[in-house]
Chimera marker file (.cmm) of the C-alpha trace (Angstrom):
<marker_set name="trace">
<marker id="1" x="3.860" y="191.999" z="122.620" r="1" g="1" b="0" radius="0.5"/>
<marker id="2" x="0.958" y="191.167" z="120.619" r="1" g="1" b="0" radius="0.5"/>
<marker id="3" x="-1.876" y="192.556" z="119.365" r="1" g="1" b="0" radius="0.5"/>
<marker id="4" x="-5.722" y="190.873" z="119.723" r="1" g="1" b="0" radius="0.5"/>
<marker id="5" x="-8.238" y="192.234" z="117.750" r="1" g="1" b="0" radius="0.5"/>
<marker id="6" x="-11.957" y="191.497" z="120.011" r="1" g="1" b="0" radius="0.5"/>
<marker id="7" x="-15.212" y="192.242" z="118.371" r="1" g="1" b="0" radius="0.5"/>
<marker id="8" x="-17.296" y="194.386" z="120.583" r="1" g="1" b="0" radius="0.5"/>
<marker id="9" x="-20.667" y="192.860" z="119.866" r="1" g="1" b="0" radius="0.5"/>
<marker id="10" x="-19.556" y="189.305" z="121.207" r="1" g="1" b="0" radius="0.5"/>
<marker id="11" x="-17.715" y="190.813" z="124.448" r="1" g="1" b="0" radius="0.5"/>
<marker id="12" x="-20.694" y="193.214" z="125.253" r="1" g="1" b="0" radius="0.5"/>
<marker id="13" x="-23.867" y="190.548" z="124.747" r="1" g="1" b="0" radius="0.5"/>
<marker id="14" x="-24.500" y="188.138" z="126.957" r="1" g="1" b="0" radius="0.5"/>
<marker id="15" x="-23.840" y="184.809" z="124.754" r="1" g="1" b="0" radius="0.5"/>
<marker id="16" x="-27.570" y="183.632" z="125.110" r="1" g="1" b="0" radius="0.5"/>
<marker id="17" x="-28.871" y="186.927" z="123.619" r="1" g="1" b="0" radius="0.5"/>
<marker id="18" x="-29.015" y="186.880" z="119.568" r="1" g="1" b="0" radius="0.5"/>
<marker id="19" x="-27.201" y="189.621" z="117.839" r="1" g="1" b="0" radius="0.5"/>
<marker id="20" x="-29.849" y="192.159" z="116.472" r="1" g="1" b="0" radius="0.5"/>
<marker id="21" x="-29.959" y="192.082" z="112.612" r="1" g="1" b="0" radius="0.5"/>
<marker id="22" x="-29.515" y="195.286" z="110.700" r="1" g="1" b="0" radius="0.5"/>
<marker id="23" x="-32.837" y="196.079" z="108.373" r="1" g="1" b="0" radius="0.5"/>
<marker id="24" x="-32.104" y="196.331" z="104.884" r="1" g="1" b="0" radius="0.5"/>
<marker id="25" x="-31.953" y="200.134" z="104.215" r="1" g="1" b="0" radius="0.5"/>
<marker id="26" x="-34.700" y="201.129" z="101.356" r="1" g="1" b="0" radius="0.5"/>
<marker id="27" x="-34.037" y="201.240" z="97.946" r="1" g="1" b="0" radius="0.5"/>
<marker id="28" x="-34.653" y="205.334" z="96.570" r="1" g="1" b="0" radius="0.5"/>
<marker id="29" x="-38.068" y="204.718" z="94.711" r="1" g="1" b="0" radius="0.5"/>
<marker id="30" x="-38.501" y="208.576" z="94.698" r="1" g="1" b="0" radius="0.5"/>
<marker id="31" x="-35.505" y="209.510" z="92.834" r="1" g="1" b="0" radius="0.5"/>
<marker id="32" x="-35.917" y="206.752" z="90.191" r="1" g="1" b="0" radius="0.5"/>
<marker id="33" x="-39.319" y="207.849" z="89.943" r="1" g="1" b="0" radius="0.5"/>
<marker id="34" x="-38.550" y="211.493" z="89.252" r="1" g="1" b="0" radius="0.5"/>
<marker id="35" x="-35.419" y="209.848" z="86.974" r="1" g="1" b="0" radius="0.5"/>
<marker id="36" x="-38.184" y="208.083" z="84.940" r="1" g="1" b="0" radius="0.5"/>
<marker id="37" x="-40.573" y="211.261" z="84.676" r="1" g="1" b="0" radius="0.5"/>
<marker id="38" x="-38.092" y="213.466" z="83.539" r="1" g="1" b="0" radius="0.5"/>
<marker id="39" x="-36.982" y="211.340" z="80.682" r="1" g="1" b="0" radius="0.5"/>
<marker id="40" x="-40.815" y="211.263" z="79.931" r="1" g="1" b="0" radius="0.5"/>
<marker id="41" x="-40.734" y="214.960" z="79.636" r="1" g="1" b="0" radius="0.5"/>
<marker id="42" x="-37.551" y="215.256" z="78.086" r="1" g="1" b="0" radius="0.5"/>
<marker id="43" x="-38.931" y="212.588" z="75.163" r="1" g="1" b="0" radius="0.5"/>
<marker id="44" x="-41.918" y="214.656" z="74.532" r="1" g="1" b="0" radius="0.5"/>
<marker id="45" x="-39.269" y="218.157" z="74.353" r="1" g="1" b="0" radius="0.5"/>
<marker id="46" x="-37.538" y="216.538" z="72.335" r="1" g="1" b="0" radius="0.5"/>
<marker id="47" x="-39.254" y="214.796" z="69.427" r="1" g="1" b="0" radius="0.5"/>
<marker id="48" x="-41.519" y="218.222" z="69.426" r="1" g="1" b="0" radius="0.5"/>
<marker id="49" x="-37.889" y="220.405" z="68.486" r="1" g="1" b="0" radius="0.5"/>
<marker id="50" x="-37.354" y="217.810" z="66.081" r="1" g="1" b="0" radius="0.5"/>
<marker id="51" x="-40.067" y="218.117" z="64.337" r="1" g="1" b="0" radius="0.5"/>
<marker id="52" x="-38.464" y="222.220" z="63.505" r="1" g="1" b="0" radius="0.5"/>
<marker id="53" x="-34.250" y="221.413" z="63.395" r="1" g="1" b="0" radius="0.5"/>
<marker id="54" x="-32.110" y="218.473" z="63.868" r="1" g="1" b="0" radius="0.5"/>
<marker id="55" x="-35.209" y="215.465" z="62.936" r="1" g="1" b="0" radius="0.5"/>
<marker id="56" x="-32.111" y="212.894" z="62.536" r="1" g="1" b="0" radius="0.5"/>
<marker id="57" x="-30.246" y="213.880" z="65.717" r="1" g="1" b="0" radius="0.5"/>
<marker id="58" x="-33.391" y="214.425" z="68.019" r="1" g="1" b="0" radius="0.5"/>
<marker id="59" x="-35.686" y="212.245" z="66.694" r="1" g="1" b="0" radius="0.5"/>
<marker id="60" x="-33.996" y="208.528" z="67.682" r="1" g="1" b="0" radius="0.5"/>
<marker id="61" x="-33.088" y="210.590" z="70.961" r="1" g="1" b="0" radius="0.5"/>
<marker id="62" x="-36.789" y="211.237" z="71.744" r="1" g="1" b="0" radius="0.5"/>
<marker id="63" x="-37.735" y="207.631" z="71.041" r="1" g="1" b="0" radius="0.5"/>
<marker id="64" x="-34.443" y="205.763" z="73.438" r="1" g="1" b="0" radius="0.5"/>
<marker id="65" x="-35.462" y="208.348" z="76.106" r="1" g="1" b="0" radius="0.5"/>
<marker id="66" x="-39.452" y="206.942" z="75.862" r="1" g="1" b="0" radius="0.5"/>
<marker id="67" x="-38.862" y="204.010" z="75.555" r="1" g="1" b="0" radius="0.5"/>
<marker id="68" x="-36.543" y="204.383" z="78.979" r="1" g="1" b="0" radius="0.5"/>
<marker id="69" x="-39.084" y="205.832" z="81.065" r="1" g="1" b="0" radius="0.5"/>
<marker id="70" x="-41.716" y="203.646" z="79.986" r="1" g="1" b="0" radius="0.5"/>
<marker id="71" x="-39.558" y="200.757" z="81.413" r="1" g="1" b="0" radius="0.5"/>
<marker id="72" x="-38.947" y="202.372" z="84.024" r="1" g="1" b="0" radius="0.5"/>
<marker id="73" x="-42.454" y="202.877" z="84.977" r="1" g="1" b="0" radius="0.5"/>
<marker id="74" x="-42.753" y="206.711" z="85.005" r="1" g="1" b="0" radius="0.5"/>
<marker id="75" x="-46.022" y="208.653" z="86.386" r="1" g="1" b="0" radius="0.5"/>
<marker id="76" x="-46.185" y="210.443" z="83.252" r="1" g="1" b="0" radius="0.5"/>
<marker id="77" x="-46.805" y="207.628" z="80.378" r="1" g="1" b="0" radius="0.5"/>
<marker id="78" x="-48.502" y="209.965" z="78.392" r="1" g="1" b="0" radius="0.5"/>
<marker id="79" x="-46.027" y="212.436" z="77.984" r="1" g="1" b="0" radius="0.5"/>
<marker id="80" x="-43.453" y="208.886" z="77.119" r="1" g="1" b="0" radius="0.5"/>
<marker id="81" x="-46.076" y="208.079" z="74.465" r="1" g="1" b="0" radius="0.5"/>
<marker id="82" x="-46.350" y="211.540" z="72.809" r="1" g="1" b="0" radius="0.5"/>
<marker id="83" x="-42.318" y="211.449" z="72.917" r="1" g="1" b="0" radius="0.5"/>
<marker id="84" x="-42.426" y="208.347" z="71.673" r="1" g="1" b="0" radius="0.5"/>
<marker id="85" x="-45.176" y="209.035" z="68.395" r="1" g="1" b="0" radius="0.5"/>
<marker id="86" x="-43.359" y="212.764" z="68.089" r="1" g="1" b="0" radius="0.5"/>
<marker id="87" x="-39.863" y="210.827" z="68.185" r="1" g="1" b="0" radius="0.5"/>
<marker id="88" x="-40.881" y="208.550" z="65.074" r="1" g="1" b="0" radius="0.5"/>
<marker id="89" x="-42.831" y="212.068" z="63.549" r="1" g="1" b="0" radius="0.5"/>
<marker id="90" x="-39.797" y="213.147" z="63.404" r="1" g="1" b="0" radius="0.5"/>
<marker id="91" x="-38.212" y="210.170" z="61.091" r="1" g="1" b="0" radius="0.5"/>
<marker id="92" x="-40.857" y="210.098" z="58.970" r="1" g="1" b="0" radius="0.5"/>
<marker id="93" x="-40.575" y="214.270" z="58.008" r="1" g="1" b="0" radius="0.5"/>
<marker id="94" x="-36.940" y="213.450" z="57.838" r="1" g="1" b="0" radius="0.5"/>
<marker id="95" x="-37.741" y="210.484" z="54.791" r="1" g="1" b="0" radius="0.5"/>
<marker id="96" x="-40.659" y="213.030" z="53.120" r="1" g="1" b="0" radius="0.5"/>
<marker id="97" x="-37.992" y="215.374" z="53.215" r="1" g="1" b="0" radius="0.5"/>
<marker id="98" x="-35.425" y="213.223" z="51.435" r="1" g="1" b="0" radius="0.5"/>
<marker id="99" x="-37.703" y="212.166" z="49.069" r="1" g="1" b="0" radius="0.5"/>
<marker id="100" x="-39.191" y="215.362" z="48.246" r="1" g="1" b="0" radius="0.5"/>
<marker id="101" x="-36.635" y="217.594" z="47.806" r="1" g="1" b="0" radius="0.5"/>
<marker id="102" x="-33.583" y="215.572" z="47.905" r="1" g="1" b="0" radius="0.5"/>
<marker id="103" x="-32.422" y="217.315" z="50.731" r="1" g="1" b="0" radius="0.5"/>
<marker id="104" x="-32.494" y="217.063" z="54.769" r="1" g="1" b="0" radius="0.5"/>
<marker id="105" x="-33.285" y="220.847" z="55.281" r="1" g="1" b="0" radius="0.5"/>
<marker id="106" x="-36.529" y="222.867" z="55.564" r="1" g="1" b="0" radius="0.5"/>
<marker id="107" x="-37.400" y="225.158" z="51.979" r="1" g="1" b="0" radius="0.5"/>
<marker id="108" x="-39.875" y="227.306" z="52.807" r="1" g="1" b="0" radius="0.5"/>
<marker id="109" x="-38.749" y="229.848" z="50.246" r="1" g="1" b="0" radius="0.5"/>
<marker id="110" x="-39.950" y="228.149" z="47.181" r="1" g="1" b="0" radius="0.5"/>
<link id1="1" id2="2" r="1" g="1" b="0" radius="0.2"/>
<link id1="2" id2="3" r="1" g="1" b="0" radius="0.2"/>
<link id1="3" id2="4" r="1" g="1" b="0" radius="0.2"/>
<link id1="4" id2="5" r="1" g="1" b="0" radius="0.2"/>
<link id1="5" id2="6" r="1" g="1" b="0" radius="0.2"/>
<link id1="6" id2="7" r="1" g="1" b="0" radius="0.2"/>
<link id1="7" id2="8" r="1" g="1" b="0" radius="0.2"/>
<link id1="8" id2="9" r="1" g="1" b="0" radius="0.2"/>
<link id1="9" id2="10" r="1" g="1" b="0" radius="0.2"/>
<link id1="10" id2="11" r="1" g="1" b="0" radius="0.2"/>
<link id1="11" id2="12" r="1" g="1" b="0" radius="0.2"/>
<link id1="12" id2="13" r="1" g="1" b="0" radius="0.2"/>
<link id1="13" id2="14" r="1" g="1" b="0" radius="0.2"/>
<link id1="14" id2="15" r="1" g="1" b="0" radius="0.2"/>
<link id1="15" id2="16" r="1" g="1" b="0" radius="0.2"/>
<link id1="16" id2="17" r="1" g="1" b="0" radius="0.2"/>
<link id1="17" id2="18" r="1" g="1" b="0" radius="0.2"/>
<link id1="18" id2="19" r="1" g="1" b="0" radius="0.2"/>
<link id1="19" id2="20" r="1" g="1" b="0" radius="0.2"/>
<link id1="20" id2="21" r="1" g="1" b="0" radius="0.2"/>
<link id1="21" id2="22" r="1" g="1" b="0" radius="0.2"/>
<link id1="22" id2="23" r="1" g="1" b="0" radius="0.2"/>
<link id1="23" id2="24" r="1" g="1" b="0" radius="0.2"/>
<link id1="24" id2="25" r="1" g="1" b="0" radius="0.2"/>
<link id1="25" id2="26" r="1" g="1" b="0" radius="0.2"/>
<link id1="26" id2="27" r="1" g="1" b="0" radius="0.2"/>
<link id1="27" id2="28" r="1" g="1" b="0" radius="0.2"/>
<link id1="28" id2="29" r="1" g="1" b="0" radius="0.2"/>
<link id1="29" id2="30" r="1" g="1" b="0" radius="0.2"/>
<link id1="30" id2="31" r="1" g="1" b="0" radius="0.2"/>
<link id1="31" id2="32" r="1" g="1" b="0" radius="0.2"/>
<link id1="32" id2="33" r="1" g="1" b="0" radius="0.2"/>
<link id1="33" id2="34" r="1" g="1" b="0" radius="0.2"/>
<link id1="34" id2="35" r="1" g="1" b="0" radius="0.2"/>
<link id1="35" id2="36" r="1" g="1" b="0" radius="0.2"/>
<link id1="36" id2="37" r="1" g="1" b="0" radius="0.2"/>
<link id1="37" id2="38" r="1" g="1" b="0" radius="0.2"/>
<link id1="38" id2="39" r="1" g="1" b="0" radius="0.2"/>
<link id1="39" id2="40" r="1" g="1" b="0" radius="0.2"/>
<link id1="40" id2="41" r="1" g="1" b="0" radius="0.2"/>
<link id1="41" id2="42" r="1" g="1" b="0" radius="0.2"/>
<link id1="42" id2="43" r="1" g="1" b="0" radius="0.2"/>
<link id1="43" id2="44" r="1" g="1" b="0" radius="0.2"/>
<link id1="44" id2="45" r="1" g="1" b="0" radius="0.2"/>
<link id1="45" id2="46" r="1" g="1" b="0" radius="0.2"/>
<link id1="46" id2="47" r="1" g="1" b="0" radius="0.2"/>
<link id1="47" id2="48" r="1" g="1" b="0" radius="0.2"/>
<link id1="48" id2="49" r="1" g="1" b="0" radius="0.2"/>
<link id1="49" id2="50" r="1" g="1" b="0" radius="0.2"/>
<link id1="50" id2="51" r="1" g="1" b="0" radius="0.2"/>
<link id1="51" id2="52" r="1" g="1" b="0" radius="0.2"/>
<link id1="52" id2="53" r="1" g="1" b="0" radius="0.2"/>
<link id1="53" id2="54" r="1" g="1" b="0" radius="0.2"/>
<link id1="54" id2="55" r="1" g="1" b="0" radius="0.2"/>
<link id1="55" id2="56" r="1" g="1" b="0" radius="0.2"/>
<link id1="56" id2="57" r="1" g="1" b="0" radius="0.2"/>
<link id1="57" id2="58" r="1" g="1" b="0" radius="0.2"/>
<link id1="58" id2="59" r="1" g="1" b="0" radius="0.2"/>
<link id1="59" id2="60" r="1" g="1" b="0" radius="0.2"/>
<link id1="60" id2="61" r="1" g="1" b="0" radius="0.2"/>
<link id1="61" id2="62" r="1" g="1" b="0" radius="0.2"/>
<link id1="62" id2="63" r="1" g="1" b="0" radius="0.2"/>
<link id1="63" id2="64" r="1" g="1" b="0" radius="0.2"/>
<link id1="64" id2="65" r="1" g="1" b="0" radius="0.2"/>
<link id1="65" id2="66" r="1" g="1" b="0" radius="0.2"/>
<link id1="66" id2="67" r="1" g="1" b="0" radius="0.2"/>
<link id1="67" id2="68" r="1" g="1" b="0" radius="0.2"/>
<link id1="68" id2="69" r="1" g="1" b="0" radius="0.2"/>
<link id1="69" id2="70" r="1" g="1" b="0" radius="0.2"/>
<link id1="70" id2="71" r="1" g="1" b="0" radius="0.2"/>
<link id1="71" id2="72" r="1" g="1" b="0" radius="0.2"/>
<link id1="72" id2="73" r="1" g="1" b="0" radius="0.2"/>
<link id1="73" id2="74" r="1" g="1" b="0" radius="0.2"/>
<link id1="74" id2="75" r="1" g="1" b="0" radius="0.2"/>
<link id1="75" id2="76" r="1" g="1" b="0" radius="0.2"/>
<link id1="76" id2="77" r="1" g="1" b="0" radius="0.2"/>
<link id1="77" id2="78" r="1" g="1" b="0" radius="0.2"/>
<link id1="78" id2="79" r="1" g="1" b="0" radius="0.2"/>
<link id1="79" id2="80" r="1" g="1" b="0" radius="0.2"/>
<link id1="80" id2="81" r="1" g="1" b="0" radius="0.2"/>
<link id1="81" id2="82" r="1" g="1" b="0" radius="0.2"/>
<link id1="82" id2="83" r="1" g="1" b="0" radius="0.2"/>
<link id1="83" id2="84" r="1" g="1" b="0" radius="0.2"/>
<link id1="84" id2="85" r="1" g="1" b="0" radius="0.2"/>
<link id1="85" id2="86" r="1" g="1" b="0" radius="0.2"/>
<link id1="86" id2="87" r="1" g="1" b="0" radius="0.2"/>
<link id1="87" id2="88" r="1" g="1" b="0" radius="0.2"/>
<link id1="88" id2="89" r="1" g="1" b="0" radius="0.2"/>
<link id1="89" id2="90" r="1" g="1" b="0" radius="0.2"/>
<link id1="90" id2="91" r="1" g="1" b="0" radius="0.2"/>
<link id1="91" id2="92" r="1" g="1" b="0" radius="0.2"/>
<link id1="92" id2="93" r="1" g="1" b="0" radius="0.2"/>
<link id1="93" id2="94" r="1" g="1" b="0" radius="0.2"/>
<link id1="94" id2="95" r="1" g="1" b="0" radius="0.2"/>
<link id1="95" id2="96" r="1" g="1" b="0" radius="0.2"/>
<link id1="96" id2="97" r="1" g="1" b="0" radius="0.2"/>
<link id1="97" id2="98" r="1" g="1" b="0" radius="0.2"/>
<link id1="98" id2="99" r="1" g="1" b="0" radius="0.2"/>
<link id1="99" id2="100" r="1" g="1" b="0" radius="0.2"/>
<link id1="100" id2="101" r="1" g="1" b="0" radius="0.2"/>
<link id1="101" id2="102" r="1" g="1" b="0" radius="0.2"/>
<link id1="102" id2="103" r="1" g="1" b="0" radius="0.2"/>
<link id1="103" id2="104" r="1" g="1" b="0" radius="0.2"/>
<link id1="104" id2="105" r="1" g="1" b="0" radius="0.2"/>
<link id1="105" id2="106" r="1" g="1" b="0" radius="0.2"/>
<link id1="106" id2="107" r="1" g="1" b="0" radius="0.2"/>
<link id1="107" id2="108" r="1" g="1" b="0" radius="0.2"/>
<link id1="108" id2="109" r="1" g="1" b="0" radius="0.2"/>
<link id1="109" id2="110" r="1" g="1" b="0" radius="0.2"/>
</marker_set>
């Protein structure tokens, strides 16, 4: 006994008829649109913490996120721009604050 595999499109169309062609399903341009927004957001959260606590850890994060959603075309480039200028705020009061008082903490005590 053997066993035939058939394919049911051949054996059901008449062999004149063309097989219909399956459209290309859409690519999701709303999630990667809400993907790029939120890192524009997130940027902007970001390098404006940094400018209070953790300027070394938060402030390079602020500036990859920007940079991300600005490639990625987000609604929101302004927020990705203020991330982006808060991001590299945040370097440069980490450097005065190096320079000034040899040290990578706030001294507001005098």
């Amino acid at each position: 006994m053997t066993l035939t595999l058939t394919d049911r499109a051949s054996t059901s169309a008449p062999a004149s008829a063309p097989a219909p062609e399956a459209a290309p399903a859409p690519a999701p341009r709303r999630a990667a649109g809400r993907e790029a927004d939120g890192l524009a957001v997130a940027s902007f959260v970001l390098g404006l913490v940094g400018l209070l606590a953790f300027n070394l850890l938060l402030g390079p994060t602020a500036i990859v996120m920007a940079l991300l959603s600005l490639a990625r075309r987000t609604r929101r480039p302004g927020r990705a721009y203020l991330g982006l200028a808060l991001g590299v705020a945040d370097l440069v009061v980490l450097a005065v604050l190096v320079t000034v008082n040899g040290t990578v903490s706030w001294n507001l005590g005098g």
